[in-house]
Each structure stands twice: as C-alpha cells, then as structure tokens.
N, C-alpha and C positions, 0 to 999 in steps of 0.2 A: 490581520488574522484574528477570527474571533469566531465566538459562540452566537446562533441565529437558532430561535426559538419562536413558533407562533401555534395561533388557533384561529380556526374560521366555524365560524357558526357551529363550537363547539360548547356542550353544558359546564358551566361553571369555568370558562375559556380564560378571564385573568384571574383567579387560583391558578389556571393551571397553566399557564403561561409563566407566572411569577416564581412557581415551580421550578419548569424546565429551565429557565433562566437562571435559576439558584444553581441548581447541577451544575449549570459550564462553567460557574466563576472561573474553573482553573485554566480557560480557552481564553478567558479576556481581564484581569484583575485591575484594568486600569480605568474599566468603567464600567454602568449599566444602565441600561434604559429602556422604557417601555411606553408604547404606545394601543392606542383602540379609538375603535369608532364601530358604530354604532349600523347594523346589516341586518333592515327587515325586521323580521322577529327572532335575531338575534346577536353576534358582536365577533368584532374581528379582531385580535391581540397580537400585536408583534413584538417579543423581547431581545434583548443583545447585548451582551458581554464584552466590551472591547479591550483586544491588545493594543494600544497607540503605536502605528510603526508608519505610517502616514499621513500628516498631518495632524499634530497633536495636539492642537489645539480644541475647543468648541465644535470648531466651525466642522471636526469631522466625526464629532457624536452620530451614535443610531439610538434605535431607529432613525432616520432619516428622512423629514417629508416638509414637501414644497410644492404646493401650489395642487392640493392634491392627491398626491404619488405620496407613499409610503413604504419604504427599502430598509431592511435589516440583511447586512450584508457579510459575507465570512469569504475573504480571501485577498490577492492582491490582482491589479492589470497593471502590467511590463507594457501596453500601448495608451498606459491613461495620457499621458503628454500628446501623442498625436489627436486621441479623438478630442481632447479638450481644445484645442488649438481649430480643431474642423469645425466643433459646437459652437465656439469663441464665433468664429469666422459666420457664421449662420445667425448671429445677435445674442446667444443665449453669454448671461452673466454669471459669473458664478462668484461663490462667497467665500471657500476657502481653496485649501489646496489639495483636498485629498479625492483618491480614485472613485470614491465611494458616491459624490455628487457628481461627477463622471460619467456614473453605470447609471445615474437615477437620471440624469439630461438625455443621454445617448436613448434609454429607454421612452421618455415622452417623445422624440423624438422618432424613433424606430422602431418600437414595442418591438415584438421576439427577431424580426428582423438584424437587432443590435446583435445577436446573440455570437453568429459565427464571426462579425470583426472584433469580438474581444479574443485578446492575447493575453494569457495567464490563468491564475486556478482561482473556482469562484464558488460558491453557491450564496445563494440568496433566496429570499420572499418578498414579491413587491405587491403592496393592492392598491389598488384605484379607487378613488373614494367615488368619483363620479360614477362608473360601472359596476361597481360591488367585485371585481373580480380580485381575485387573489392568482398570482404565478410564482411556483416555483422552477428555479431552473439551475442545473449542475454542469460544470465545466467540458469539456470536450473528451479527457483522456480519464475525468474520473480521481484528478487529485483532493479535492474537496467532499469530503461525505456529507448527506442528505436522508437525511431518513423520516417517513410519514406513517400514518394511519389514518385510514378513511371508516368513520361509520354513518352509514345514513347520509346524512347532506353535509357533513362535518367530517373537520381534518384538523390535525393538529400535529405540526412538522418539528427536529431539533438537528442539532451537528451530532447527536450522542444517540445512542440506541438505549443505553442506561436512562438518559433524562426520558423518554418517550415510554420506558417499563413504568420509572416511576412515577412520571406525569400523570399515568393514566391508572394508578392505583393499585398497582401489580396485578394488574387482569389481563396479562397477555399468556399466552400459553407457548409454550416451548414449540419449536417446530422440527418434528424427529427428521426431517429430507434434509433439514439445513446442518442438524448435526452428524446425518452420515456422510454431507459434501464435505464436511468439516475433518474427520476421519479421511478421508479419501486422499484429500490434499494440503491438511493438517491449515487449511483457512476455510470460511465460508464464500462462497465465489460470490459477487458483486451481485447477479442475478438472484440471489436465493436469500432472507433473512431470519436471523435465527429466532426470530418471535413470527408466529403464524398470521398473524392481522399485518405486520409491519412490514415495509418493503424499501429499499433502496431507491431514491431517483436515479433510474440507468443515465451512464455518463451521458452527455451532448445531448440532452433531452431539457423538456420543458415542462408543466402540469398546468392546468387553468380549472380553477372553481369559478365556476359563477353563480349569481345569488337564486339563478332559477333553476341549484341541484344539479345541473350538470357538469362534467368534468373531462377536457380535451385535453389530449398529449401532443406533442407535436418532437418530431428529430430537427436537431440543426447541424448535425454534424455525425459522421460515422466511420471508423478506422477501417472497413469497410474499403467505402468509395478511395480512402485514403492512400490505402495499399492498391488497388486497381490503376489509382489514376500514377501512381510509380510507377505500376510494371511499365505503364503505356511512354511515361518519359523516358524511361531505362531504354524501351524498345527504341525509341526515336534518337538514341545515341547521348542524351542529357548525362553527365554527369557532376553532380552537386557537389559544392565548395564544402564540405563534409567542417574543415577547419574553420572557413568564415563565417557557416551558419550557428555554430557550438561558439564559436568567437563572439555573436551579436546576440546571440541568447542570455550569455554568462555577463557580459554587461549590461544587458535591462534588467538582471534577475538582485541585481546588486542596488537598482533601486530603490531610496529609504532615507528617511530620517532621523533613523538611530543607525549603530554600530549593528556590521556584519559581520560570521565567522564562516568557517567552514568545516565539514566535516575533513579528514585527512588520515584516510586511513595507509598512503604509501602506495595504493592499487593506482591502477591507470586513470581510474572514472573520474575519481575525488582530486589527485595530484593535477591532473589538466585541469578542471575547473579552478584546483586554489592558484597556480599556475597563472591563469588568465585574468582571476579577480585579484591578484598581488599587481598584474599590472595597473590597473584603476584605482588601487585602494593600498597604497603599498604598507607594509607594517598590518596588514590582515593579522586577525588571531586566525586561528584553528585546533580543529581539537581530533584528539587522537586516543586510540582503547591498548594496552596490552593486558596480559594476563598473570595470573599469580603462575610461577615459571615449572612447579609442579602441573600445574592443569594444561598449560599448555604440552607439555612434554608427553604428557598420557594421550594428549589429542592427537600428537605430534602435529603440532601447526607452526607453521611458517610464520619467520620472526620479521613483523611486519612493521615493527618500532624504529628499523634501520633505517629502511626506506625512507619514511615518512618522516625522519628526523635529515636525512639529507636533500629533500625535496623542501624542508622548510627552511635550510639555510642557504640553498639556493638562490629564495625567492623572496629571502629578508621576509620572512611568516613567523610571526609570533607563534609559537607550537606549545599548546596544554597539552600535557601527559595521563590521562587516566587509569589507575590499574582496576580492573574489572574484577576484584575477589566479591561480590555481595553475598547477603545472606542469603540465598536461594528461598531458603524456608520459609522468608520474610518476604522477598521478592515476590515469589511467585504469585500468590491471591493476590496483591495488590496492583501486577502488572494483567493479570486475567479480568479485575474490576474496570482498569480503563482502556483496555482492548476492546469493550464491548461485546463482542462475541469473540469464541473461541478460536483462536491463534495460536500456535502451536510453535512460532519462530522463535528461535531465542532471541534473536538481532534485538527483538521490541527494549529488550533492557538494554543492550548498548548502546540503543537511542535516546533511551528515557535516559540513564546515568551521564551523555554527555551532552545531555539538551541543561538537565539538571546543573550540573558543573558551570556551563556558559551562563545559565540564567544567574549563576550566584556571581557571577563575573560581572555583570550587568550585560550580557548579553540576549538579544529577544529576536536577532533572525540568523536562519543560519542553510547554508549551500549545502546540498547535499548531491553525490553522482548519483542518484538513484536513476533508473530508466533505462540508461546506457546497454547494459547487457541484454533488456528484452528486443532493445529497437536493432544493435548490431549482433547478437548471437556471438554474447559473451557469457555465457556460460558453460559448463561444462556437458550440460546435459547436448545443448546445441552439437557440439565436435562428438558427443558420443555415438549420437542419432547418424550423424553423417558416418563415424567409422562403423555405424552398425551397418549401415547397406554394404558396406567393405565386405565385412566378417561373413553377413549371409552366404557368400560366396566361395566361402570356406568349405570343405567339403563334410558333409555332415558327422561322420566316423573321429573327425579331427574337434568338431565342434564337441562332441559329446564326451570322449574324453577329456578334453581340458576342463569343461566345465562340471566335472565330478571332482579333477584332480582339485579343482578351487574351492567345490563347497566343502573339503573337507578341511581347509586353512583355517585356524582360529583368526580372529579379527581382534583381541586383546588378549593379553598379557594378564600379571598381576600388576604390573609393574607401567605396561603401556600399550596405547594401540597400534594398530596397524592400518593405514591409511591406504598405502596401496592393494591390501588385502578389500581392504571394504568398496574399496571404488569397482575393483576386476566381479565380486561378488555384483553389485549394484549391476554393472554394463551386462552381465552375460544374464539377469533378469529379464532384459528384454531384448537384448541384442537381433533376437531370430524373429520377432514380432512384424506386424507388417505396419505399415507406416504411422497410423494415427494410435493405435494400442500403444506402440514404440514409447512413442512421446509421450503418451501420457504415464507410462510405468517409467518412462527414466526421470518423472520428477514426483511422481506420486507415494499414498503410503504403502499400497496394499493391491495386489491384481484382484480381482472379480471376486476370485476363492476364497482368498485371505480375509475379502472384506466380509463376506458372506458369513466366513467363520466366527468373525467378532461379533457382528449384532445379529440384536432380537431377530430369530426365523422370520417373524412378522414384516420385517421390512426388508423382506427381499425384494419387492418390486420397487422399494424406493431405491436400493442399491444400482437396479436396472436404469432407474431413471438417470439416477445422475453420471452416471456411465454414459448413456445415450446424450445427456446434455452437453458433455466435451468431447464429442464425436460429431456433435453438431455443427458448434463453433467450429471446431478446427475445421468441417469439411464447407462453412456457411463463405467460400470465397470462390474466384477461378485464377490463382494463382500458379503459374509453372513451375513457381520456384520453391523447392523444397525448405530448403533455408529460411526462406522469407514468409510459406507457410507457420515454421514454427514460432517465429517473431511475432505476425500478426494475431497466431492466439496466445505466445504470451501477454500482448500489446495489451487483448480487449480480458485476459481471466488472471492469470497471475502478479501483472502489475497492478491492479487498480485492487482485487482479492486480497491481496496481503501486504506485499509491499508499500505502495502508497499506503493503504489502510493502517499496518503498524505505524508507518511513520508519519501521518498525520497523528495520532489517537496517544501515540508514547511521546512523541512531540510536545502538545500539547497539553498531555498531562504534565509537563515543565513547564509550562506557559511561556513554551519558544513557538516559532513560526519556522518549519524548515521549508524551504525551495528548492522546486528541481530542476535546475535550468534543460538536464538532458528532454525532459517530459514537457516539452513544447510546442505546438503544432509547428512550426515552422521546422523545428527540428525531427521533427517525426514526418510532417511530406518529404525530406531529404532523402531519411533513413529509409525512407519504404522506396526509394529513385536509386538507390543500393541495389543492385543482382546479389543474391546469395552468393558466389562466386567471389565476389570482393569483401565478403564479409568472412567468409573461413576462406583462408588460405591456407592449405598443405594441415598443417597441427594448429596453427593459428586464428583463435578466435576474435572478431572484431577488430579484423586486419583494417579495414578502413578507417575507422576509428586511431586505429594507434599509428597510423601513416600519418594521419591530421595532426593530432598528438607531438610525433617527433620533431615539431617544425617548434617547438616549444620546452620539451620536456627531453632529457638526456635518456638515449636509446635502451640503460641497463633498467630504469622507471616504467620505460613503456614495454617492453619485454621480458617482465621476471615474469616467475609463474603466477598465477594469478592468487590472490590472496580470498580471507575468507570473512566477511563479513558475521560473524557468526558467535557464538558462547565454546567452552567444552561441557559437551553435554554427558559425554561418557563420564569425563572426570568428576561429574556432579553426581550421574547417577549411580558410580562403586562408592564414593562417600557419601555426601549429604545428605541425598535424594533417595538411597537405600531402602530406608526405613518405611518413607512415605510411599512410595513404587509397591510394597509388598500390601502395603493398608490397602492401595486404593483398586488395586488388582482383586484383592481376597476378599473386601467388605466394603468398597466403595460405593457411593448412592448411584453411582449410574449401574453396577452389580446389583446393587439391591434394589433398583426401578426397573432388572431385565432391559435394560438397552442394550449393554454388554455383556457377554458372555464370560463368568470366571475363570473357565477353562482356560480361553484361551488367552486370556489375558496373563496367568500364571503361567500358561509358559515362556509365554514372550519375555517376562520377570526374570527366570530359571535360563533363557538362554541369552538373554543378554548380559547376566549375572555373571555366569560362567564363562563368556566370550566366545562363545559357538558362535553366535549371529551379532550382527549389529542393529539392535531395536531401538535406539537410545532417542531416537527421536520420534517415534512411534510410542513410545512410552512418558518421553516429556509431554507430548499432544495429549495424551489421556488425561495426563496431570493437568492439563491447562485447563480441559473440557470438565473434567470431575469438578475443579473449583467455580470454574464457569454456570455447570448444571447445579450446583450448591447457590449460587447466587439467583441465580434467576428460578428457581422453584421456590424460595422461600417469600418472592413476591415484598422483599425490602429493600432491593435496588442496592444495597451497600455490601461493605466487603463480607467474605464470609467469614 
C-alpha cells in the first residue's frame, strides 16, 4: 500500500511531481522514488512513496521499470502467486518477490487485457517508454483512489486530491455540484470531484495518453454486468457457498510479510472475519473502540465492548482496547485535511485513532468488515425500505395520525437521547415515498425542499441535477429484485463514496494499509447469485450472511442487534461542539460566500439544541464542509 504520484507532458512536471510525492509521505514512509524520461517536446515523471508490506526488500522499490515499462503502483493482489507461477511458466524471470513486478510482467504480457484477472485493490500508472503512452488504471469495486487533471496534452495524476490542489499551485477552483452532492449524502459520490478541473478514475476503468495528445478510456469490469449475470444464476437454481467464498477471500487477504490485525468491533462483519484469520494466524491482534460512558449513554448505544471481548477469547485474539474521548475541536480540521473532500462520517476518526494505535504497536496491515452490509443488505435502511412497502398499505387516516403523533416526540433529553424516537421519525420521512426517492431519503441528508432551502437560490438546478443523478443509478439495471436493486447502488455509490473513501484516506493517514476481504470480486459475483429473499428474512438483515457465519461464530454474535460503527455525535454537539455549531451557522465562510443560507442553518442549531429534531449529523457535515471550504479557498493545501 502506497502513495503513486505522476506527470505526462506536464510544465515543470519533476517540481511537480517531487511535490505530490512529498504530500503522500504519510501513505508510504518506508521509501521514495522517482523516476522520468524524456517525451518529444516534453517529460514523463513517476513518484512513489512506499509502505513495505510485500517484499521488503530492493527488489520491490518503485517506481518500477524493466526492460522499458515503468509502474508506480498503490495496492495489493491476493492472485499474485497464481499469475506469477503462470508468467513463471511462460519463461519470464523474475527478481524479487513482490506483487508489484507481477502487475509490471502480467502487463508486458497482456497490456489492459491483465486488468480483469487481477484479484485485489490497485491503482497504478505505467508508461511505455517504446510508445510514449502513459495508462492509468483503478481497481474493479473502487477500493484504491485515483485522482487526475487534464490540461491541454498534459496530465498529472496522485492517490490524494490534496497532493493534485497543491501540486498544481492552488489553481483549482471549488466545484459548488460536488458540494451540494456532498450536502445531500454528507460524501461526494465517486462520479463527481470536488475541484472543478479534477475527476476521479471511475472504478474498473482504464485512461491511455498517448504522445500524439490523444486520450482513450476503456471499461474492464462493471457491477453492472455483475449483478445481471447473478440474477441469471440465481434464476438457474445456482446457489453460492456464501461461507466458502468469505472463507477463501479472508485467507488471501491475510497475505503479507509483516504482522496483520483486525478491526473487531463485536458486530457480525468484523467477529467472522477475525474468526476465520485466527484460524491462519492464531494469536491475531485486534483492535477495538468504546466510548467515554457519559457519551455513549446520551447516544444511548449499544455496549459493543462485551461482544468483542468474548469473540476474542473465543478465538485466542490478542484484543487492544481503545476509548474514543478525542479532542473533537482538534480532530475535527485535521481529520477534514486528510479526507480530501468533504465527509461528513464520524467513523473517519474511529479508523484513523485505531489505525494510529496499531501503527504504534508496530502494526501496518489491518482486516476490516467493510462491504458486507452493501453486498448482503445489512443495514437498516435496507429492512426499512422493505417494511416501508408493508406500511404503504396501511390505510392512510392510520398513517397520518401516527405520524403527527411522532413528530411531536422530543428526540433528546438534557440528560439523554432517544434512539428509538429518532429512528420511527427518520422511517416515517419516507415510509410512503415510491421506491427509488424511498431509498434515497432513508439514507440521505435532506428531501429536495430541505435542500433547496439550505443553498444559494442559484443552484437550484444543480440540486436537480444531482437528485436526477441517483435516480439514474439506481434505475441504470433490469433487476427484479428489489433487495438487490438497493445493493447494487449501494455497491456502485455509497461504498466506494464514503466508505472505502474514509477508510482508505483515515487509514492511511496512520500509514496503515486496511483490507477488505468482504469487497472482492469473487465475493461480490456470490453476493449478487443471492435473491433478495435470502438476504432479508422476516426482521432479519443479511440472513445469508450470518447462516455462513454460524458454522463458526456462536449464534448470540451472529444474532445481536446490530451495533454501530459510528462517534456520539449528539453527545459532542450539546457539549464541545456547541460553541462552534453556533459560529459556523451565524458567520461561517460558507454563510458569508452565500453557499448557505444562515436562516436555515440557525435553525437547524436552535432545534437540535433544543431536542425537537435530530440534526446532529446534518450539522456535524456542515462542520466538516466549513473547514473543508476554509481549506481549499485559501489555495495552501494545509490545515486550516
């Protein structure tokens, strides 16, 4: 896992290469290297920051270049041993042991061709010195970030959206579409970047410069065809070893030359992975969050320390304990700096504080369940969606009083919240909606109105737009299955959006490497060969899943209620966060550059204060985007 930095026929390309290389130190501190040569009438720079976690020696330095080909490479492959052994077999020699001269053989050998038999999370830039071409190319499901700018006949790509503002001299300009996506869903969706010149390489995709100015994209993979070619085996009676394919995933994913750990928060995702890698690795560390026991009690959240302490004695798991009290007020800008663009999740700190923890351990790769709930519809919005077609059914007179009788329930205390208050408020926001608005208000910030009401009049059409653009998605399949509709756009927008995204970016900024074994193709053609039907059962989310599960893990593990990956964000915002929530509401830069309206922003302050509504996350996302739009208008790329 590392930092990949380059330029192609870019002005003044190693400055500015040596540049963006500087930025990622924190992605790779165990080396750096740079390479160029020399294109026409002007020059091609590759930089790279390595974490050593395969093959530590020389022999797996980048750049990387032999006989030609030159690869700066950021990720890992779980099938390097098969194609090495295939390359082997074909005459080619190789010099060390890492994946890296691997992907640079398999490529002379197969140019883009290589790209769908690789297994794992990758991005990269490789040029051909013979052709002048430069390619980049990003993983399948979108775990590795990529990010470019193209001007003129020149491009100049990094792992970081930070290194690329300030690589290129803080001449990017804000892009107000990506921060009303950003509002919307409190991340920026994978398609949209929040500097207006810059763009994300869409996952399973390729780029090609060549030296005579033109530039070719090509697909090698799409969750798309993915989920089609499931329903087709689902139809044909196929049903997948759901436990053998999760079983052969979590053992390549363990892959390495240094020490592994695992995330272990007690929930179903994490306990069956550390479960499966104790068998391989007995005596696994892992690492685990609780809370200072005030914060959590105001949240009222589920005590998730039990669990995760009897799943580690279980399975002989060395268990680190973290308590999550940070300074927020300290946190917060410096986790908004290496987020890149504006995130809105609290989780990004409980990954950075237990990536941080392990790294000081001597720890530098680490398991995580991430995935699992997009791919089996383990979340709660999933089972809400399904009892909201229940409820439509309700007879309207019945629906409409109860839902006055709710809005008028406080959702906090002085003292503490009320969780089942905030959940019956949240469900009956969109309970009566029709299918694709459904889904998107049961996991969004704001319906059409609301958002309308926060920004500048001016961008009302961009509100439109990006409202049309997850109506897109969801409807861009021919899926029967309701279920597995909502899977497939979390699949392609809120995993790779936020998810993966904080947890590469908070990761990393501990200069740890996390894995997601669930986020695998092989385990993702499985999960789409799943009927929606065997994934919710009765109240039961991601029944298939925790069927696999039980043949491992004790029934009271795979059966509690589902815990919460997450901060207390109320608890932060009647104390710490007080203060600052009133400032940035009243006299914030994004208030006073009219992005946001102070109206409504003061009230949202005033009732979540009060505990009429629950804003507390609607109003942490402000926070994140204010320090966000402070960083990046001041054109210095550092904290603000």
């Amino acid at each position: 896992m590392c930092g990949i930095a380059g330029t192609y026929r870019w002005p003044d390309g190693k400055a500015v290469t040596d540049r963006l290389t500087d930025i990622l130190a924190h992605r790779g501190p165990d080396g750096t290297g740079r390479y160029s040569h020399p294109l026409g009438d002007g020059e091609v720079h590759l930089g790279h920051r390595r974490l050593s976690v395969i093959d530590l020696t020389v022999t797996g330095s980048q750049p990387m270049v032999s006989d030609g080909l030159a690869l700066t490479y950021n990720g890992e492959l779980y099938n390097a041993p098969e194609l090495r052994a295939e390359l082997a077999a074909s005459g080619v020699r190789f010099r060390g042991t890492s994946d890296t001269e691997v992907l640079l053989e398999a490529w002379r050998r197969w140019g883009t061709d290589c790209l769908p038999r690789l297994r794992g999370m990758f991005a990269f830039g490789i040029f051909d010195e013979r052709t002048g071409d430069l390619v980049l190319a990003r993983d399948q499901l979108g775990i590795k970030p990529l990010f470019l700018l193209r001007r003129g006949t020149g491009l100049v790509f990094a792992s970081e959206l930070k290194a690329l503002a300030a690589g290129t001299g803080g001449s990017l300009d804000v892009d107000p579409a990506a921060l009303v996506a950003s509002l919307l869903y409190y991340w920026v969706p994978d398609s949209r970047c929040a500097f207006r010149e810059a763009e994300k390489l869409p996952p399973g995709t390729w780029l090609r410069c060549g030296p005579d100015g033109q530039v070719r994209r090509g697909r090698f993979w799409h969750l798309r065809d993915v989920a089609a070619e499931g329903r087709e085996r689902a139809r044909d009676g196929e049903q997948p070893d759901i436990a053998a394919v999760v079983e052969e995933s979590t053992r390549r994913h363990l892959l390495s030359d240094v020490p592994v750990a695992t995330f272990l928060s007690g929930g179903l995702d994490s306990s069956y992975l550390t479960a499966l890698a104790a068998r391989d690795h007995p005596g696994i560390s892992a690492y685990t969050i609780g809370f200072r026991s005030e914060d959590a009690r105001f949240e009222a959240m589920p005590d998730d320390l039990r669990h995760a302490r009897r799943v580690a004695e279980r399975f002989g798991v060395d268990l680190h304990e973290i308590e999550i009290a940070p300074d927020v007020l300290d946190v917060l800008p410096r986790m908004t700096y290496h987020l890149d663009e504006p995130i809105g999740d609290p989780a990004a700190i409980n990954t950075y504080l237990i990536c941080s923890a392990a790294r000081e351990a001597g720890v530098k790769v680490m398991l995580s369940g991430m995935g699992a709930d997009e791919l089996f519809a383990g979340y709660r919005k999933h089972l809400a969606n399904v009892l909201a077609l229940r409820y439509q059914r309700v007879p309207g007179p019945v629906r409409r009083g109860l839902s006055a009788a709710v809005d008028r329930l406080p959702v906090a205390s002085a003292r503490r919240g009320y969780r089942s208050v905030r959940f019956a408020k949240r469900f009956l926001s969109f309970a009566g909606l029709p299918e694709e608005t459904a889904f998107r208000r049961s996991y969004t910030m704001y319906d059409q109105a609301g958002l309308l009401a926060l920004v500048d009049p001016d961008l009302a059409g961009t509100v439109e737009d990006v409202l049309t653009e997850h109506a897109d998605v969801y409807h861009d399949n021919d899926l029967d299955d309701f279920v597995n509709r909502m899977c497939l756009t979390d699949a392609r927008m809120f995993l790779p959006g936020l998810n993966l995204a904080y947890t590469d970016r908070s990761s990393m900024a501990a200069s740890t490497e996390v894995r997601v074994p669930y986020v695998d193709v092989e385990v993702v053609r499985a999960a789409f060969a799943v009927p929606g039907e065997r994934k919710i059962v009765g109240r039961q989310g991601k029944a298939v899943l925790k069927e696999a599960a039980c043949s491992v893990l004790p029934r009271e593990i795979v059966y509690r209620p589902k815990g919460l990956f997450s901060a207390p964000l109320r608890a932060w915002m009647s104390r710490d966060l007080a203060p600052l929530v009133r400032e940035v509401a009243h006299d914030g830069l994004l208030v006073r550059s009219g992005l946001l309206r102070r109206e409504a922003l003061t009230r949202m302050a005033a009732e979540d204060a009060a505990g009429h509504r629950d804003f507390s996350k609607h109003l942490w996302h402000v926070l994140t985007l204010e320090y966000w739009y402070r960083g990046a208008t001041s054109g210095s790329g550092q904290l603000p």
